[in-house]
C-alpha positions as CSV (number, residue, x, y, z in Angstrom):
1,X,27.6,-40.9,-20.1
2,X,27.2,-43.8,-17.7
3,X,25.1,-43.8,-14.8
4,X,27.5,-43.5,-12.3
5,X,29.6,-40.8,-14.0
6,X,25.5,-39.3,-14.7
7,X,24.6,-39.6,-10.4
8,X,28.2,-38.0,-9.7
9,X,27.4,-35.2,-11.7
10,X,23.8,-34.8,-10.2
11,X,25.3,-35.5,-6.8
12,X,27.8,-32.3,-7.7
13,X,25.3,-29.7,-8.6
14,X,23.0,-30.1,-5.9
15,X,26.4,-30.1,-3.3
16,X,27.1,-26.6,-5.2
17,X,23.7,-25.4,-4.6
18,X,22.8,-26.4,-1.2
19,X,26.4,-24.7,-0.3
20,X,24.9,-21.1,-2.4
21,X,21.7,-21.4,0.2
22,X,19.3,-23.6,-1.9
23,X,17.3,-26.3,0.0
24,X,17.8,-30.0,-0.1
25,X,17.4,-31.5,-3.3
26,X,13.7,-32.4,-4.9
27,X,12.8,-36.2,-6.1
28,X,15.0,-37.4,-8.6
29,X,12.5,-36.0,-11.2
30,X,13.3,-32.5,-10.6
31,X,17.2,-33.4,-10.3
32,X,17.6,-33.8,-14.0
33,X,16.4,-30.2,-14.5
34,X,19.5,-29.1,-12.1
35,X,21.9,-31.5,-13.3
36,X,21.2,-29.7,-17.1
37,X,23.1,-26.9,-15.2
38,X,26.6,-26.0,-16.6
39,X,29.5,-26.2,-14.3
40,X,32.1,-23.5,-14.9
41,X,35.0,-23.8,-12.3
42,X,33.5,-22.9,-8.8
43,X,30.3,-21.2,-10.7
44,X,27.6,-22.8,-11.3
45,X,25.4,-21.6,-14.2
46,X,21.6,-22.0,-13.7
47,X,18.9,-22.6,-16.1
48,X,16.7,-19.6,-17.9
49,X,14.0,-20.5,-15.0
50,X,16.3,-19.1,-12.0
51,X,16.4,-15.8,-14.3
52,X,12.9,-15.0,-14.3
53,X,12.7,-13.0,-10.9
54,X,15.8,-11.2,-12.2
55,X,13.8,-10.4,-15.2
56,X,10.3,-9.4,-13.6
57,X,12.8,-7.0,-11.1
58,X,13.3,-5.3,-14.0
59,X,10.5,-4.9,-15.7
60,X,9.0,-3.7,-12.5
61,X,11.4,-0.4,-12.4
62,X,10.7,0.3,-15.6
63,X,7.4,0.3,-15.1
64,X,7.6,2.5,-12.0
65,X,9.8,4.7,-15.0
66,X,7.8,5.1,-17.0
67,X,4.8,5.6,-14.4
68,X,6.5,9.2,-12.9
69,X,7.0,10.0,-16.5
70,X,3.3,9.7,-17.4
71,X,2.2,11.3,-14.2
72,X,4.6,14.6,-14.8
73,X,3.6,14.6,-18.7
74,X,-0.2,13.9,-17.6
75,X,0.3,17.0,-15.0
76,X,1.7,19.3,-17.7
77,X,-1.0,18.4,-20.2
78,X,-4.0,18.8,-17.5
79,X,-2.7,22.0,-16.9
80,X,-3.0,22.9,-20.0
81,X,-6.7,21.9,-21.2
82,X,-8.0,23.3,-17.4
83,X,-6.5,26.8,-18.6
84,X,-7.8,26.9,-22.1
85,X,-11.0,25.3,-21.1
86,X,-11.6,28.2,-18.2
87,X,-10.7,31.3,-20.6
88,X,-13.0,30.0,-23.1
89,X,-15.8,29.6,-20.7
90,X,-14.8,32.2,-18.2
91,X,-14.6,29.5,-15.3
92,X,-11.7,31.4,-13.2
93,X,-12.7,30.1,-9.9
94,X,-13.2,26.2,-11.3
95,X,-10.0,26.0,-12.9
96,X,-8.5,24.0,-10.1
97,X,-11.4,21.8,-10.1
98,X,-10.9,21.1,-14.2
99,X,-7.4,20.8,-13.4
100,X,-7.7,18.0,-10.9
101,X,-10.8,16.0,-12.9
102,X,-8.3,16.4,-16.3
103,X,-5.7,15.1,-14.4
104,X,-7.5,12.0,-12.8
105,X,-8.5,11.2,-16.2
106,X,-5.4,11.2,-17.4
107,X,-3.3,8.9,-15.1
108,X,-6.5,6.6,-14.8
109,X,-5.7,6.0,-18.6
110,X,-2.4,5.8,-18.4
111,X,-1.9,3.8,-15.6
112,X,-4.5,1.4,-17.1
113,X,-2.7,1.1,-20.3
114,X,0.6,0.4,-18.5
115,X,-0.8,-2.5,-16.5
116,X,-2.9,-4.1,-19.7
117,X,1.1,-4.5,-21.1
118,X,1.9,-7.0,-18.1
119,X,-1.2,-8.1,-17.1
120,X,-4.5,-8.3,-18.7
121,X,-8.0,-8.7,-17.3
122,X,-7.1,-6.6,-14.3
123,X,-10.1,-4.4,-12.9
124,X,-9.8,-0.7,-13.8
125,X,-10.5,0.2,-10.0
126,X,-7.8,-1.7,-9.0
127,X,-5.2,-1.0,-11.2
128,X,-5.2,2.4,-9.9
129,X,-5.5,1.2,-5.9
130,X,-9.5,2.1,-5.3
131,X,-11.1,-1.5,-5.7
132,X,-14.8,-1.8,-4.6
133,X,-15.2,-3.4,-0.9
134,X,-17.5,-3.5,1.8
135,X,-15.3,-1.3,4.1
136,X,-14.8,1.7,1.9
137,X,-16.7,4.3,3.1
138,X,-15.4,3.7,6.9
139,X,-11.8,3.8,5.5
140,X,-12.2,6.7,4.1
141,X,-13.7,8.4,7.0
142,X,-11.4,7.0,9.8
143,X,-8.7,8.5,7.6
144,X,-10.1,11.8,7.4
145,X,-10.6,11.3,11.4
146,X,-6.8,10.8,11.8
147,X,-5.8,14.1,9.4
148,X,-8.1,16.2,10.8
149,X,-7.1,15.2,14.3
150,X,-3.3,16.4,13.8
151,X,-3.9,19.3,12.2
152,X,-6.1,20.2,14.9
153,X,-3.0,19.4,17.7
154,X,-0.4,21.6,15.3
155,X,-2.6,24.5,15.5
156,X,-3.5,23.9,19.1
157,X,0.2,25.4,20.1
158,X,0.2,28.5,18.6
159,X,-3.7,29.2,18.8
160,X,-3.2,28.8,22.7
161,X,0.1,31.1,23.0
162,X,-2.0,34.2,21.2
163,X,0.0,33.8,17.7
164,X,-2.8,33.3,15.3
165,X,-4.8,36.1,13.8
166,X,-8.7,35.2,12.3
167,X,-10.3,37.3,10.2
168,X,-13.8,36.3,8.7
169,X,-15.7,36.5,5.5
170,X,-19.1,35.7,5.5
171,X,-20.0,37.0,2.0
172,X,-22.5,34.5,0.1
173,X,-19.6,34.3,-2.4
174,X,-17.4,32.7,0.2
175,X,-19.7,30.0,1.3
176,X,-20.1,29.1,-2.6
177,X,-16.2,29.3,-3.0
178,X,-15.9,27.3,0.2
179,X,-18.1,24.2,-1.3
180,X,-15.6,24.5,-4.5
181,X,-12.6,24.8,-2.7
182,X,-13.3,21.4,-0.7
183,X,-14.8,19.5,-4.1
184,X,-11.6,20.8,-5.4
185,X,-9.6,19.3,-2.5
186,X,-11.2,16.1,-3.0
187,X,-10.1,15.5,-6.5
188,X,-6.4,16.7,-6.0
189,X,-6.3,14.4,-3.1
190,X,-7.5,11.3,-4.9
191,X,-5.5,12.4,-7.7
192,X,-2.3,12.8,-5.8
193,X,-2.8,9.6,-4.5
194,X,-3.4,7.5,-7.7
195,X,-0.1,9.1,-8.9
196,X,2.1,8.3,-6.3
197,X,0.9,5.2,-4.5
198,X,-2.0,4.2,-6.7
199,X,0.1,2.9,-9.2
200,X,3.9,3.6,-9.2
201,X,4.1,2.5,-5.7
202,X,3.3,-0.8,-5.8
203,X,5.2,-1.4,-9.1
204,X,8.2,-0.5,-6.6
205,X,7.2,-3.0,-3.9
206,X,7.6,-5.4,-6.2
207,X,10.8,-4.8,-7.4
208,X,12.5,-3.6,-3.9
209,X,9.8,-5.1,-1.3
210,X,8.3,-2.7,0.8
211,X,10.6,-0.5,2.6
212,X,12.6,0.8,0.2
213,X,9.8,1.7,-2.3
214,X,8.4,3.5,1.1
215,X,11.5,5.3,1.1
216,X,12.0,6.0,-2.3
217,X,8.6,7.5,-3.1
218,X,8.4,9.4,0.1
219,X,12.0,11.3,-0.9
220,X,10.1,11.4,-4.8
221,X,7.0,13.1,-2.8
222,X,8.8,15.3,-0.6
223,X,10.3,16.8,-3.6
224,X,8.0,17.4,-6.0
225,X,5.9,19.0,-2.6
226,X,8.2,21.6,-2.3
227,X,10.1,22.5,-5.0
228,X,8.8,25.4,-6.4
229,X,7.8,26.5,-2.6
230,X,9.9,28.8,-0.5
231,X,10.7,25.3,1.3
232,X,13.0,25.1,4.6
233,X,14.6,21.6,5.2
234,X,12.2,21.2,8.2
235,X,9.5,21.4,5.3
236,X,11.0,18.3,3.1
237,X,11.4,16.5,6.2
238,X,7.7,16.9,6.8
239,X,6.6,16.4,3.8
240,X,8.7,13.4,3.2
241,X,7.0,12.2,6.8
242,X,3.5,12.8,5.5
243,X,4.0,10.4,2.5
244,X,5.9,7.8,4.9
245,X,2.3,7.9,7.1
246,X,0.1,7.3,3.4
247,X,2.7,4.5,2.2
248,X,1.7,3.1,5.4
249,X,-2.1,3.5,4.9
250,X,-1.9,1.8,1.9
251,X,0.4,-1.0,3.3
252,X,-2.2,-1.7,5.9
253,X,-4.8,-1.7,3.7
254,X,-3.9,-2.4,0.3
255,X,-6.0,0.3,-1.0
256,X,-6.1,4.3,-1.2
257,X,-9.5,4.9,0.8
258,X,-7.6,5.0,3.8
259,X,-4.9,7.6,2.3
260,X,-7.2,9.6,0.2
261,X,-9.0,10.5,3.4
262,X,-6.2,11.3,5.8
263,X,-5.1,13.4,2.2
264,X,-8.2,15.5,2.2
265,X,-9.0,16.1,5.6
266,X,-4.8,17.3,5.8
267,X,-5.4,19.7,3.0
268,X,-9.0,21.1,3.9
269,X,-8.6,21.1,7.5
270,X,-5.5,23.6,6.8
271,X,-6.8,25.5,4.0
272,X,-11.1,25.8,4.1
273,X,-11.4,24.9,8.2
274,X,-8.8,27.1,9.6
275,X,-7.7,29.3,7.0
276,X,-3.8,28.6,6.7
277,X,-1.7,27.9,3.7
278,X,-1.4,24.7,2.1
279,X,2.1,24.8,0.2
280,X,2.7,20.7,0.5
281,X,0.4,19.5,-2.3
282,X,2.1,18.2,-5.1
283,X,0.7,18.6,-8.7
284,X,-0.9,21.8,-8.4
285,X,-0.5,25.3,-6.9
286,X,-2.8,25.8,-4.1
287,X,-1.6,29.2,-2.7
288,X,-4.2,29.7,-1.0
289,X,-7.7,27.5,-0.1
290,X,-9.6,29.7,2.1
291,X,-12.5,31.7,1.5
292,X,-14.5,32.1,5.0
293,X,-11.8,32.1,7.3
294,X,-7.9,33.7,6.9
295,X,-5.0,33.3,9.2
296,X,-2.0,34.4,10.0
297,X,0.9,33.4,11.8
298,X,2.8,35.5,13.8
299,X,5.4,34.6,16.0
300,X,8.2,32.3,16.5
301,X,9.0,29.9,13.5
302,X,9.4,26.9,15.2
303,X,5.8,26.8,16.6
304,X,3.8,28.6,14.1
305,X,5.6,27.3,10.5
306,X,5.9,31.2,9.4
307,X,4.4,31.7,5.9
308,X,4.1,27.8,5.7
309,X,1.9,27.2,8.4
310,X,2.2,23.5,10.2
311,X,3.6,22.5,7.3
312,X,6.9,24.1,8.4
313,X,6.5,23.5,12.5
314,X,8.9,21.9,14.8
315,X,6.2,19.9,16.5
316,X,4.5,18.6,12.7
317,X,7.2,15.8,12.4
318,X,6.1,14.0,15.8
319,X,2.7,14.3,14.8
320,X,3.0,12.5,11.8
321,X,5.0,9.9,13.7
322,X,2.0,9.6,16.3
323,X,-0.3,9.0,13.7
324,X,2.0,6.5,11.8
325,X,1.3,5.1,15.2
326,X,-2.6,5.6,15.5
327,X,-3.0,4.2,11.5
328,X,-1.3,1.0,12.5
329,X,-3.2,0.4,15.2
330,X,-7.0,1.3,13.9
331,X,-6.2,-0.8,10.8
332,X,-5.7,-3.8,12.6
333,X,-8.8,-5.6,11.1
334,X,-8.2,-4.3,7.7
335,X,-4.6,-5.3,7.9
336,X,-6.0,-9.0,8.3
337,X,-8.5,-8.6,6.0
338,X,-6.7,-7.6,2.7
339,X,-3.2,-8.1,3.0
340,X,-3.2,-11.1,4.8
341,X,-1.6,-13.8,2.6
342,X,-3.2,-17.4,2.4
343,X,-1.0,-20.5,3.5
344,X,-0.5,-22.5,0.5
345,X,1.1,-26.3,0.8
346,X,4.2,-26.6,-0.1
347,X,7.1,-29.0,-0.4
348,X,8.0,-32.4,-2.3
349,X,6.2,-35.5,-1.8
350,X,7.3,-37.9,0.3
351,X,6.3,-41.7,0.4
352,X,8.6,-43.6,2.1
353,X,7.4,-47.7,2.1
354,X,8.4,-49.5,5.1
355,X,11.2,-51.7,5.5
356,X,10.4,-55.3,4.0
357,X,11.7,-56.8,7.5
358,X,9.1,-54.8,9.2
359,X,6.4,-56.3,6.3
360,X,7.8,-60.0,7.2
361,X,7.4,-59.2,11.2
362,X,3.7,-58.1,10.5
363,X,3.1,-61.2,8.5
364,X,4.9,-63.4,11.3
365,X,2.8,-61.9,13.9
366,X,-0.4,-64.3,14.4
367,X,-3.9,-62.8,14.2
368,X,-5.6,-62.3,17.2
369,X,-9.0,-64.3,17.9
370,X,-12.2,-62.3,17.4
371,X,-13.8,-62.1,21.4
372,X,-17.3,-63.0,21.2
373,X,-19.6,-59.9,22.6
374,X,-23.0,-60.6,24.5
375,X,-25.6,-57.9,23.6
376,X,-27.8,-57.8,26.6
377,X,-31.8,-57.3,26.6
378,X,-32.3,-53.1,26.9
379,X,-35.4,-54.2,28.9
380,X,-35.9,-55.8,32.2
381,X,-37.2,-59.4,31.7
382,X,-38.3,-59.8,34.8
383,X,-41.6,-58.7,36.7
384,X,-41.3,-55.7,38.9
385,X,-41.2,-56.4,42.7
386,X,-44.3,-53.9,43.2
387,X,-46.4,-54.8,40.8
388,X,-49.3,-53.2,39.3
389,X,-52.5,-54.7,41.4
C-alpha cells in the first residue's frame, strides 16, 4: 500500500470516529493504532483495547453476583453455627450476638476472597469499606447524631397526641439484657452494612456509576427488610428510603463509619431507647430489642406505624429525605477529603516550530546596542554642611 492510498485510509478512520463522538485525532504515532481498525461498510470495527471497559462492565456485575450470593449463603450458614453453638452452651439470650459476629466473619472472608481474584494487595479494611483514618470516630458518631435525631422527631407525633403506652422494667436482668441488646445492635449494624454497601455496592458503581447502583441496592434492601415481615407498601417505601440515605453516607464519604452509625443509632434508638419494634433489619429477626422499656402504639396508622412502629408512619419517608438533606450537608469536609478526585494532565503533546519566515525576520532584525549603566557611589562624597566641630 502506497502512502497516499496509506494517509487516505488513516484520514477515513479518524473522519468515522470523530463523527461516532471521539475527539480529534492524536499525533501521527497513535494514528497507526486506529488505522489497524477494520472498515466494514458504515461500521467501523475497533481494536481489542476499545473492549476493555466493556469487559471490566462485566466482570463488575458478576462480581456484585456473586457478592448477594455469598452474603445470603454466609447468612444461612451463620445462622446455623449461632444456633448449634447456643444449645450446646446454653447461651439463649447471646444467640443474636453469635449470630452477627459469625456473620461478619463470614462476609469479611468472602468479600476478601472475591476482591484478591481482581485485585491483589488490597487492604482487608478496605475491601470491605472500613479503612483506618483520622476521622473515624467523628463519623461514626455524627452518624449516630443524625439516626437518633429522626427517630426522636417520628416518635415526637404520636408521643405528643397521647398514643404511646410505656411500661418499665427495671429488673437487674434487664439492664444486663439492655448492654447485650445494643452490643448486639452494633454488630448487625456493621454487618448489614459490609453486606450491602461494604462490598457489593461499589462493585455496582463501577459497572452502572452511581445512581443506579443507589437504586438498585436500595430496591435489593428494601426487600430483603421486609419480606418475611407483615410489610405494608408504605414500609418498602421506607425502607428502600433508609438505604437511599446510607448509599448516600457512603457516597459522601467513601467509607461505612458514617452509615454504620446512623445504622445503629436507627436500630437502638427504636428498639433499647424507646422500646418499639424494629422489623426493618435485614439478615436477622429482631422481633423485639427492648428490655427496660416497652411500647405500644395505639392509634391511627398513619402517625403511629401500628405493629411496625415508625418504620410504617406517614411522616418516616420525609424524615429520611430531611436527613438525606442534613448528611449532605455535615459531610461537606469529608466529601472533599476522600472522594475528591485529583487533576491529572491530560492530552497530546504539542510542539509546533515557528514559521521559517518568522526565523529569517528575527535574524534580519539588527541587535540592539548594549546602554552603558553608571552605578553611583551609595555614600555621599562630599562633607556635610554642619560639620562635626
Amino acid at each position: 500500500m502506497g502512502s497516499q492510498t496509506r494517509t487516505f485510509v488513516q484520514q477515513e478512520c479518524w473522519h468515522k470516529l470523530t463523527a461516532c463522538g471521539y475527539p480529534n485525532p492524536p499525533p501521527n504515532e497513535e494514528v497507526a493504532t486506529a488505522a489497524s481498525s477494520k472498515l466494514v461498510g458504515s461500521r467501523i470495527i475497533l481494536p481489542s483495547s476499545q473492549v476493555q471497559p466493556r469487559i471490566n462492565r462485566s466482570l463488575q456485575l458478576a462480581l456484585f453476583a456473586t457478592s448477594i450470593t455469598w452474603v445470603i449463603a454466609a447468612n444461612l450458614l451463620a445462622g446455623r453455627a449461632a444456633r448449634g453453638l447456643a444449645v450446646r452452651l446454653r447461651l439463649s439470650d447471646e444467640f443474636l450476638l453469635l449470630n452477627a459476629v459469625f456473620l461478619v466473619f463470614l462476609l469479611v472472608i468472602g468479600f476478601a476472597l472475591l476482591q484478591g481474584i481482581v485485585a491483589r494487595g488490597t487492604s482487608l479494611r478496605r475491601t470491605i469499606g472500613l479503612p483506618r483514618r483520622p476521622t473515624s470516630l467523628s463519623e461514626w458518631a455524627t452518624g449516630a447524631a443524625i439516626g437518633w435525631s429522626v427517630i426522636l422527631v417520628a416518635v415526637l407525633p404520636p408521643a405528643l397526641t397521647g398514643s404511646l403506652h410505656v411500661r418499665f422494667w427495671l429488673d437487674p436482668r434487664a439492664w444486663w439484657l439492655a448492654g447485650l441488646n445494643l452490643a448486639t445492635i452494633a454488630v448487625l449494624a456493621m454487618a448489614a452494612e459490609i453486606a450491602f454497601r461494604g462490598y457489593p455496592f461499589r462493585r455496582l458503581i463501577d459497572a452502572i456509576g452511581p445512581a443506579w447502583a443507589t437504586i438498585v441496592i436500595s430496591v435489593v434492601y428494601g426487600i430483603s427488610a421486609t419480606i418475611n415481615q407483615n410489610s405494608t407498601y408504605l414500609s418498602l417505601l421506607i425502607a428502600v428510603a433508609f438505604s437511599a440515605l446510607l448509599c448516600t453516607a457512603w457516597l459522601r464519604t467513601h467509607a461505612l463509619w458514617l452509615g454504620w452509625g446512623l445504622h445503629f443509632a436507627w436500630i437502638a434508638s427504636l428498639g433499647v431507647l424507646f422500646g418499639l419494634p424494629v422489623t426493618g433489619l435485614p439478615l436477622a429477626s429482631t422481633d423485639n430489642l427492648s428490655s427496660i422499656i416497652e411500647t405500644r402504639a395505639i392509634g391511627a396508622f398513619w402517625l403511629t406505624g401500628g405493629d411496625l412502629g415508625p418504620e410504617g408512619a406517614l411522616v418516616t419517608p420525609l424524615l429520611l429525605f430531611a436527613a438525606i438533606v442534613a448528611v449532605i450537608l455535615v459531610s461537606r469536609d469529608w466529601a472533599w477529603n476522600y472522594t475528591r478526585k485529583p487533576l491529572i494532565a491530560a492530552g497530546y503533546p504539542v510542539d509546533v516550530p515557528p514559521p521559517a519566515a518568522h526565523e529569517e525576520m528575527e535574524r534580519q532584525i539588527p541587535a540592539a546596542t548594549p546602554a552603558l549603566v553608571q552605578i553611583l557611589p551609595s555614600t555621599p562624597q562630599t562633607r556635610s554642611v554642619q560639620s562635626e566641630p
